[in-house]
N, C-alpha and C positions, 0 to 999 in steps of 0.2 A: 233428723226427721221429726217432724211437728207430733202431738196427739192425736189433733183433731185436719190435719191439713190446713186450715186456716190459724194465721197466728192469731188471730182479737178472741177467739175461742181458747186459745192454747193459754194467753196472758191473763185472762179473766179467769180459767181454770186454777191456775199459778196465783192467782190473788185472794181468791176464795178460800184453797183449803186451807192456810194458816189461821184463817176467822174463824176455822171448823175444827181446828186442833188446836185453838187456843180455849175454845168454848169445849170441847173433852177436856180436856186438862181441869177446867174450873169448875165444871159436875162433874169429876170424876166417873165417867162413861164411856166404856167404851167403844161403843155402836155410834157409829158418822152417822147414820140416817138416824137417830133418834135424836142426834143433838142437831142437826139440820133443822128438822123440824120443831124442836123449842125455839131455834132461832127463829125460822118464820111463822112462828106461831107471835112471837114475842113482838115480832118487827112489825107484824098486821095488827095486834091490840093498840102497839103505838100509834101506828099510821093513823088508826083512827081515830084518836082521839086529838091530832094535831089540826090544825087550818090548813085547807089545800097547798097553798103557799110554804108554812114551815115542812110540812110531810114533803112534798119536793124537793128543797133543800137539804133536807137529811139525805133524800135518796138518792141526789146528787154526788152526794159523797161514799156511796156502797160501793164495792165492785159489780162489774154489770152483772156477771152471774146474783149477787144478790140481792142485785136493782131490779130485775126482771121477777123474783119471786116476790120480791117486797110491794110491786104495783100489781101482783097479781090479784084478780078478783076487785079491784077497787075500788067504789065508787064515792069519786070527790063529793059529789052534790050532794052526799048522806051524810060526810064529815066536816068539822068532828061530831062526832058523838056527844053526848049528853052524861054519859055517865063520869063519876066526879069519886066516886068510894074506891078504894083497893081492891075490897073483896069483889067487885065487879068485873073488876078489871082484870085478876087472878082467875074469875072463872071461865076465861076466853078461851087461858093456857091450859085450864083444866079441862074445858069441852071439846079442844082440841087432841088431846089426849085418850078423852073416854073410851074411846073401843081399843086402844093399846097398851096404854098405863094407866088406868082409873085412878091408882095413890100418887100420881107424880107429883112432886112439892113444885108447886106452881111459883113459890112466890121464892125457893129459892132457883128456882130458872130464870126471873125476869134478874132477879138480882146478878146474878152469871152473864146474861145479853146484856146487861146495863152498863154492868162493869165491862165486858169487850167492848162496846158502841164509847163508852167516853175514854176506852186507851185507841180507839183505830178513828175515829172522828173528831173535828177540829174541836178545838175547847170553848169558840165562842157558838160554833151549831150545835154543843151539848148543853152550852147553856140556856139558848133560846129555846130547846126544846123542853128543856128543863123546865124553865120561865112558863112555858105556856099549861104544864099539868098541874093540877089541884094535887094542896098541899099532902094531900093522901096518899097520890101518885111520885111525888116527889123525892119520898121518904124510902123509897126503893132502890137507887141512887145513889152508887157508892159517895161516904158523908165527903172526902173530899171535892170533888166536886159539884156538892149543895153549898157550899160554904163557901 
């Protein structure tokens, strides 16, 4: 017997949590909903700052459970973004945070999502997505993979 009665639900289910217990594992956290949400905290700073075009391409490659949170709220016509600093970019993951974790180490979360996002997606859409952030952004990025 299924989970959810529908298998595309049960299989997406089944795909998702090992993204979710590999990212506990590498911020040592225990709370599933708190590392859920660095993840899509992390996966919507990115989105934003890509071209319509690459940001679909990445989230072609998500599980759909975290293709559906990853286009959530989105609006292409406003991306990318303009901003081009770290610290900019760090304060998305920290604003997102504010009312639950005010100290969360923002920058070592993106590094955690970053590092999952280029072991579970192909190496040439890590690259291109890579390719397309300023060199500030870049630098977050586990080094084998910039290199």
């Amino acid at each position: 017997m299924t989970m959810t009665g529908l298998d595309i639900f049960d299989t997406t289910i089944q795909t998702t949590i090992p993204w979710v217990n590999d990212l506990c594992n590498k911020l040592g956290w225990e709370s599933k909903h708190q590392v859920f949400q660095a993840l899509r905290a992390t996966l919507h700073a990115l989105r934003d700052r890509l071209t319509v075009a690459e940001a679909a391409h990445l989230g072609a490659q998500l599980p759909i459970l975290l293709g559906g949170f990853y286009y959530e709220n989105w609006r292409p016509g406003a991306t990318p973004t303009k901003e081009r600093h770290k610290e900019a970019f760090l304060q998305h993951i920290r604003d997102y945070f504010r009312n639950t974790d005010p100290e969360i180490d923002a920058e070592r979360v993106v590094r955690a999502v970053f590092q999952l996002l280029a072991e579970r997606i192909t190496r040439g859409e890590i690259d291109d997505v890579i390719n397309m952030l300023p060199p500030a952004l870049r630098e977050l990025w586990p080094e084998e993979v910039r290199a």
